[in-house]
ROKOLMAR-24589 format. One record per residue (C-alpha): residue number from 1; x, y, z. Coordinates in nm, 2 decimals, m for minus. Example, Ala and Ser with C-alpha at 12.3 -4.5 7.8 and 13.67 -1.06 7.14 Angstrom:
# residues 2
<1 <1.23 m0.45 0.78>>
<2 <1.37 m0.11 0.71>>
# end
This chain:
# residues 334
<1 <0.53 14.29 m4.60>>
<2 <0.17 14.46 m4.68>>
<3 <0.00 14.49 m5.04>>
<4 <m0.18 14.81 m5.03>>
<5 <m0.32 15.10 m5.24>>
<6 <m0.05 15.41 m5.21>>
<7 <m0.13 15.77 m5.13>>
<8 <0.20 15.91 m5.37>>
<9 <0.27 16.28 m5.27>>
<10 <0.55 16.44 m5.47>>
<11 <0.88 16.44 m5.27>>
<12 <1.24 16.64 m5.36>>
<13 <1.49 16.36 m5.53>>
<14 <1.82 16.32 m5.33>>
<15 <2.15 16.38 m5.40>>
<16 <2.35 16.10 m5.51>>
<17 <2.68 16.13 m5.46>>
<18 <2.89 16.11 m5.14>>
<19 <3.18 15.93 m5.00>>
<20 <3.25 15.56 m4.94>>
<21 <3.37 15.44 m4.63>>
<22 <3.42 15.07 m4.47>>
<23 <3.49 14.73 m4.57>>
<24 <3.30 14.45 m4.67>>
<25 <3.09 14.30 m4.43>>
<26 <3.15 13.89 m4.37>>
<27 <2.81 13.64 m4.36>>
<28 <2.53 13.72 m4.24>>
<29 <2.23 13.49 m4.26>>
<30 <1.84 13.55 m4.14>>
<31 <1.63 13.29 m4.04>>
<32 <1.32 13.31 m4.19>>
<33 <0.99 13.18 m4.16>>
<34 <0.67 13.14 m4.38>>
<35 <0.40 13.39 m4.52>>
<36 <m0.02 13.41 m4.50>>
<37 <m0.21 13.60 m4.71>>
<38 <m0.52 13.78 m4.65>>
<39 <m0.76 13.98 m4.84>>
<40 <m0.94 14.29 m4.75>>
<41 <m1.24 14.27 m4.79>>
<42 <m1.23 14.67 m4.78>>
<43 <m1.04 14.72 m5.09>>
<44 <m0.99 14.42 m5.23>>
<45 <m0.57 14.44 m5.17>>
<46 <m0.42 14.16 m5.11>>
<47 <m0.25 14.17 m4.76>>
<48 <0.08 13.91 m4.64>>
<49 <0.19 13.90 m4.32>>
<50 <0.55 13.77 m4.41>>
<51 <0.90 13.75 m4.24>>
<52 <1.11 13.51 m4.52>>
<53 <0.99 13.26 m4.78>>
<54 <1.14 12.96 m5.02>>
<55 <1.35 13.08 m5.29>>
<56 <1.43 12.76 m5.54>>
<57 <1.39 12.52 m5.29>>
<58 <1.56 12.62 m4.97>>
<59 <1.51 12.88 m4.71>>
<60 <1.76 13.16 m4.79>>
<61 <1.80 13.52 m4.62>>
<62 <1.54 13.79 m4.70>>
<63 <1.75 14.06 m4.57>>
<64 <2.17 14.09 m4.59>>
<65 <2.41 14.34 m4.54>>
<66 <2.58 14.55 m4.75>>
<67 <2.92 14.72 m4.65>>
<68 <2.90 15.05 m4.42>>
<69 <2.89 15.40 m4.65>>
<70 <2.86 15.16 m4.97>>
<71 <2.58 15.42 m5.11>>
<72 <2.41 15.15 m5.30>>
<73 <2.16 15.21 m5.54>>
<74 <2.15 14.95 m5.87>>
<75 <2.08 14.53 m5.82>>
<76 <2.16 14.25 m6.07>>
<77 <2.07 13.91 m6.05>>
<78 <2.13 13.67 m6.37>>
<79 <2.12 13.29 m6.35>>
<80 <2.30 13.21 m6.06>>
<81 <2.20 13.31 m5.73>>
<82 <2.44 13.60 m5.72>>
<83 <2.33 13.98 m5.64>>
<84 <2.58 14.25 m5.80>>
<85 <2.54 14.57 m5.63>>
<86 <2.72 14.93 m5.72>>
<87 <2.80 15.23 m5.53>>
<88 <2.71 15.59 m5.58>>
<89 <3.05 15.65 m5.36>>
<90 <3.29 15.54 m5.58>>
<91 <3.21 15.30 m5.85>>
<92 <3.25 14.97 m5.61>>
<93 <3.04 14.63 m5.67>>
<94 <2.96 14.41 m5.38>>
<95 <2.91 14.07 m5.51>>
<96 <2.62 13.85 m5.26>>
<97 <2.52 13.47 m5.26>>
<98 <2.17 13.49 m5.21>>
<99 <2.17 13.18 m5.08>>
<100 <2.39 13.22 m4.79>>
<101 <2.36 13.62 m4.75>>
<102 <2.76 13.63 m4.77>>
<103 <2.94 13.93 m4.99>>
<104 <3.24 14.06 m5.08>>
<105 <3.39 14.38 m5.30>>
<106 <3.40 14.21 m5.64>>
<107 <3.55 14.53 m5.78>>
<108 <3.73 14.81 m5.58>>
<109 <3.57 15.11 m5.75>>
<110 <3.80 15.43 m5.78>>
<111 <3.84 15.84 m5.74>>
<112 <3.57 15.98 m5.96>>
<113 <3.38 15.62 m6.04>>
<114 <3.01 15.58 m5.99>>
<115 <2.79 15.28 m6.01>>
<116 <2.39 15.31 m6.02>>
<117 <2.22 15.09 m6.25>>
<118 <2.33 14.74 m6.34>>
<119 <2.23 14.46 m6.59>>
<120 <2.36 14.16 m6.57>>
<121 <2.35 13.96 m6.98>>
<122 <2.37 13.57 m7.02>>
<123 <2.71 13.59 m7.14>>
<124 <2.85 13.72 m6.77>>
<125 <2.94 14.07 m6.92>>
<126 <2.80 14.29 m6.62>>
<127 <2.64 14.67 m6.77>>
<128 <2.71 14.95 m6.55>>
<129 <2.55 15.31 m6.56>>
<130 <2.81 15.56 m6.48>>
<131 <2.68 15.87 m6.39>>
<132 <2.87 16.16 m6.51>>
<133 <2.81 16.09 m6.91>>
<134 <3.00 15.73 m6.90>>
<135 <2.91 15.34 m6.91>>
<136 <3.12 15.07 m6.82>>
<137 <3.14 14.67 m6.88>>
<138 <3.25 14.47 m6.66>>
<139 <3.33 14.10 m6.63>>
<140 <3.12 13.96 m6.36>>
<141 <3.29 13.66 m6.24>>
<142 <3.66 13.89 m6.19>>
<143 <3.49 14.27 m6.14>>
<144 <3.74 14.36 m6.45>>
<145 <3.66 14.66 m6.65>>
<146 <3.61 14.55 m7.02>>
<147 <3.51 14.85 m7.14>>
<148 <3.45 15.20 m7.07>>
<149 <3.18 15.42 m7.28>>
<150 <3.12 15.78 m7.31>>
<151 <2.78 15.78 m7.37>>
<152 <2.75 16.22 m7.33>>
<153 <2.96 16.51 m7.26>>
<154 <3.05 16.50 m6.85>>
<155 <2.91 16.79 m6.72>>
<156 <2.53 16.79 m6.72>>
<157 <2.41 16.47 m6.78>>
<158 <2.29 16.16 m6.53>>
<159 <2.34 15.84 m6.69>>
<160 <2.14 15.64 m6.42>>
<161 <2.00 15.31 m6.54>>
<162 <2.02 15.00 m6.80>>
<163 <1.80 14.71 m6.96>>
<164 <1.90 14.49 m7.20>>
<165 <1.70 14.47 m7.50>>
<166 <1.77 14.32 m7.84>>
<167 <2.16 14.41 m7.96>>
<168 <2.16 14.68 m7.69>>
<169 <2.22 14.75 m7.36>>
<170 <1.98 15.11 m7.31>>
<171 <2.06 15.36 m7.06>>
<172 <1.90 15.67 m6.97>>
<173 <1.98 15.98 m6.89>>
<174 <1.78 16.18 m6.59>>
<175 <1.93 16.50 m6.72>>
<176 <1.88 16.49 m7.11>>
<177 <1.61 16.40 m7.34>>
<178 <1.76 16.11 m7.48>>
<179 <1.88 15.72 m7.47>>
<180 <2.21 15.55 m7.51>>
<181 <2.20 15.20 m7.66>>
<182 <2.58 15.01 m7.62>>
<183 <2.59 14.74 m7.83>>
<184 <2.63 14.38 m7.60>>
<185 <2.94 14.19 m7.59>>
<186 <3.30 14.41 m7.63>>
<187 <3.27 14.57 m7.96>>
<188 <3.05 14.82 m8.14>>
<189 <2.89 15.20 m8.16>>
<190 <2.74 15.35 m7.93>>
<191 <2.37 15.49 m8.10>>
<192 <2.20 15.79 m7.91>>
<193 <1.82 15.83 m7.93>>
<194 <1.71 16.16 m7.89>>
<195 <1.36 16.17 m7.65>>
<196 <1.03 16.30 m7.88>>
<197 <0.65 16.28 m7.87>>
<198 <0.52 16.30 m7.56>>
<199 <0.81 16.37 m7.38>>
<200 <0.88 16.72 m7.23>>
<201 <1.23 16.72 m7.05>>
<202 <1.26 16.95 m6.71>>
<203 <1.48 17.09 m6.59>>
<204 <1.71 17.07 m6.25>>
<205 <1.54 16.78 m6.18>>
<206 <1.56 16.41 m6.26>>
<207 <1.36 16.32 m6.53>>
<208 <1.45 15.96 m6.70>>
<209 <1.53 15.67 m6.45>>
<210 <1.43 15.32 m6.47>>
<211 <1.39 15.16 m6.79>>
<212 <1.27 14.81 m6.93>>
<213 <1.14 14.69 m7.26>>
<214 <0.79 14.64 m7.36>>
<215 <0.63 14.26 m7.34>>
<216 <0.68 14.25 m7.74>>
<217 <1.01 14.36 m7.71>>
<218 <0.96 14.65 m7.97>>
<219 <0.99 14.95 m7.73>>
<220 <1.08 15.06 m7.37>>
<221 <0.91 15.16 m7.10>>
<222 <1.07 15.47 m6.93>>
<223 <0.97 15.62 m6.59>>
<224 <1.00 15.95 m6.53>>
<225 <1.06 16.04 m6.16>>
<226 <0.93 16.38 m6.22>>
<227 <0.66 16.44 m6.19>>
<228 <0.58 16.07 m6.22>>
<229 <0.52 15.89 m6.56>>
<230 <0.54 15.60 m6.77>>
<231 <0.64 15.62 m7.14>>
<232 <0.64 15.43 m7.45>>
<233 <0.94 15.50 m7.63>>
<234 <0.98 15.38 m8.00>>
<235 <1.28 15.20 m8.01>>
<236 <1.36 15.31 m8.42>>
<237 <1.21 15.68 m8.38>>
<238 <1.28 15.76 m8.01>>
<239 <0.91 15.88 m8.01>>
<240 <0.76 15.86 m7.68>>
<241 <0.42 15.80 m7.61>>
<242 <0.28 15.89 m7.24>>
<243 <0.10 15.57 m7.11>>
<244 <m0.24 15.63 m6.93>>
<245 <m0.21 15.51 m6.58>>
<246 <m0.55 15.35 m6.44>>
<247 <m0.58 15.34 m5.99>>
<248 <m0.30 15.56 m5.97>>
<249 <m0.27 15.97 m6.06>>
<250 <0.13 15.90 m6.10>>
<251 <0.46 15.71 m6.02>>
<252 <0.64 16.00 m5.83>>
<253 <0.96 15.95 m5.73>>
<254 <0.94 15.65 m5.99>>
<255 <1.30 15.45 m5.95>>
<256 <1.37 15.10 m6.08>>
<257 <1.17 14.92 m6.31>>
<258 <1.13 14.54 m6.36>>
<259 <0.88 14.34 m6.59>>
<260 <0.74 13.98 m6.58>>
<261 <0.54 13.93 m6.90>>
<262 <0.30 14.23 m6.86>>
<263 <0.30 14.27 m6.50>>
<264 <0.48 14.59 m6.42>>
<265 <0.70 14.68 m6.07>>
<266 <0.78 15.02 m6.06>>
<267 <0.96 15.10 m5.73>>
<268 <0.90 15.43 m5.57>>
<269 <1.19 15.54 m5.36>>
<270 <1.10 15.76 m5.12>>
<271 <0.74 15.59 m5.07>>
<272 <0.87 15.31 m4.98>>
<273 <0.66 15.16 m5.24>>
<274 <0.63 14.90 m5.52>>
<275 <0.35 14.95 m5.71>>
<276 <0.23 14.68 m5.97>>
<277 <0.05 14.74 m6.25>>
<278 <m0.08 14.52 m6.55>>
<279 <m0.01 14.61 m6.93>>
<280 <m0.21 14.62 m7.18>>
<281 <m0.10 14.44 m7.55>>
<282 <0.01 14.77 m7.64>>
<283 <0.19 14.87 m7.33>>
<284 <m0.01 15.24 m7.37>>
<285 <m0.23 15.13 m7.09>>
<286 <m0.11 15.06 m6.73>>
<287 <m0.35 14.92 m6.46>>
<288 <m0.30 14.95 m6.09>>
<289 <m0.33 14.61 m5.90>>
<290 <m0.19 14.64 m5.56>>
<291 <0.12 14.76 m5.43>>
<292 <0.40 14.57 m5.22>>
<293 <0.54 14.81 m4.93>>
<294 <0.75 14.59 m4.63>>
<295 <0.89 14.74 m4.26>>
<296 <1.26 14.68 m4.38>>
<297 <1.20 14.94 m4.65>>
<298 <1.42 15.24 m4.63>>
<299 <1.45 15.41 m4.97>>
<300 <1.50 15.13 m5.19>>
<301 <1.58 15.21 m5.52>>
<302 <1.59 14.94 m5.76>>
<303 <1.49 14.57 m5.80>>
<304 <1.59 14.24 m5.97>>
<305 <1.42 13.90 m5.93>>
<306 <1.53 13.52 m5.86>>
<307 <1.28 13.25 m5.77>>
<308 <0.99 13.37 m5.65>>
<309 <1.14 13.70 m5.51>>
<310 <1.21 14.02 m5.60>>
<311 <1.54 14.19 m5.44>>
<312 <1.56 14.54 m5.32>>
<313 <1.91 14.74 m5.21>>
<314 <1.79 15.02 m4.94>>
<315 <1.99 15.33 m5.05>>
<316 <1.85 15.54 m4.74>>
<317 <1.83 15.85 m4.91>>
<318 <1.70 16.03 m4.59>>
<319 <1.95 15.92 m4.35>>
<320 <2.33 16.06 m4.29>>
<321 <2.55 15.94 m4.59>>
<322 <2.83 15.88 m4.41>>
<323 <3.14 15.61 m4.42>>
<324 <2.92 15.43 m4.10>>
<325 <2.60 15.43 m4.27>>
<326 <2.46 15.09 m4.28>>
<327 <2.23 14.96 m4.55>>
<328 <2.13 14.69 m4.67>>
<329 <1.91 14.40 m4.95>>
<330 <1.57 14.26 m4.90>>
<331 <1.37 14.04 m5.07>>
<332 <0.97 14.04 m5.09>>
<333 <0.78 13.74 m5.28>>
<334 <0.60 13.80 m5.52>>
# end
């Protein structure tokens, strides 16, 4: 793994839908070593030279498999050292023990069914975006459906990732200028927050993707994978204020987002980049202060944290998405 500074260029987003093929792979464990840092001296970037590290305690796998053609794009991780995983293919989660680096289908998936984002809550209810206008919940310890939202008409719309924030789970929608907040546990309306402010949706591309709430928990933070921004977005109004980015021109290609405190991780698929920035109180200011890029890297798209880690699936946008595709998880310290 190497902490950098990135040189974004803007990239075409990739199609995200294509056919599932192969089982679920059996255990696969990776022995793994210990990291050094160093610091150059040039820029000031932290640098580690790091095959594994200790994850609560024990050494545990810093890479696992994921089923062949599983299209994966969305990782959860409560509690319990569990990774839940969907597919873009058809809807599937792949349940792995981080400890171990052993998996298995926790839910089949079906015809039409599409899995990108996932948040997993306290109570084990697992929140899954959809896709084609729909959300579903799902009981994470037996994969069952327990509900099924339609968030938006079908046609149209990309309902591609979740946080959890207050009473809501919040999705957003790559396609429309708007938010979807599903009220937590099995009943309840579904509220839509139209986009304002700052925000200019464009169109035929992918514009809303990861999402996370603000350190004060009063608003979100939205990226925008084109052309690459971050947004404020008032959680009463909708309004959404651009945040100024400091040591980087943009986020392009801008994917998952995940939050400790006010340290920012905003993964950048196609770079093959995380890039870390540091909030201000307000969360209107965003400060570049490294970036975390690894060899094992191949399009990841989203991340979610246990110990000392943070968790990447590899969706592999730019290779063949066929039923023998491999991919895989990683993990990087943090």
């Amino acid at each position: 793994m190497t902490r950098s500074h990135p040189h974004p260029h803007s990239l075409p987003h990739p199609s995200r839908r294509a056919l599932l093929g192969g089982a679920a792979l059996t255990a696969f464990a990776v022995a793994t070593g210990t990291g050094a840092g160093t610091a150059n001296a040039a820029t000031g970037a932290k640098t580690a030279t790091t095959t594994g590290d200790r994850a609560r305690g024990g050494t545990w796998p810093t890479e696992f498999p994921l089923p062949n053609g599983f299209l994966p794009e969305g990782i959860a991780i409560g509690r319990k050292p569990y990774a839940y995983m969907g597919s873009r293919a058809n809807g599937a989660i792949y349940r792995t023990d981080l400890r171990t680096g052993e998996g298995g289908i926790l839910f089949a998936g079906g015809t039409g069914l599409v899995a990108v984002g996932l948040k997993l809550d306290h109570d084990g209810l697992l929140y899954v975006a959809g896709n084609t206008g729909v959300a579903r919940t799902h009981d994470s310890r037996t994969g069952e459906v327990v509900a099924t939202h339609q968030l938006s008409e079908p046609t149209g719309h990309f309902i591609n990732d979740v946080t959890l924030l207050g009473d809501r789970a919040w999705f957003t929608d790559s396609r429309a200028a708007a938010l979807y907040g599903v009220p937590r546990g099995r009943t309840g309306t579904v509220k839509t927050l139209p986009l304002t402010g700052d925000w200019v949706q464009l169109p035929d591309v992918n514009n809303a993707n990861g999402i996370v709430g603000t350190p004060d928990g009063r608003a979100l933070i939205v990226v925008k994978s084109t052309p690459g921004e971050l947004y404020n977005v008032n959680l009463r109004t909708g309004h959404a204020t651009k945040i100024t980015l400091v040591g980087a021109a943009n986020v392009v290609n801008g994917d998952g987002l995940y939050r400790i405190g006010r340290t920012l991780y905003v993964v950048q698929n196609r770079l093959n980049l995380i890039s870390v920035f540091h909030l201000n109180s307000k969360a209107t200011t965003a400060t570049l202060t490294g970036t975390i890029t690894d060899p094992r890297f191949d399009v990841p798209t989203t991340a979610a944290r246990f110990g000392n880690r943070l968790y990447l699936v590899n969706a592999r946008f730019t290779s063949p998405q066929t039923p023998e595709t491999t991919f895989t998880g990683v993990a990087v310290p943090i």
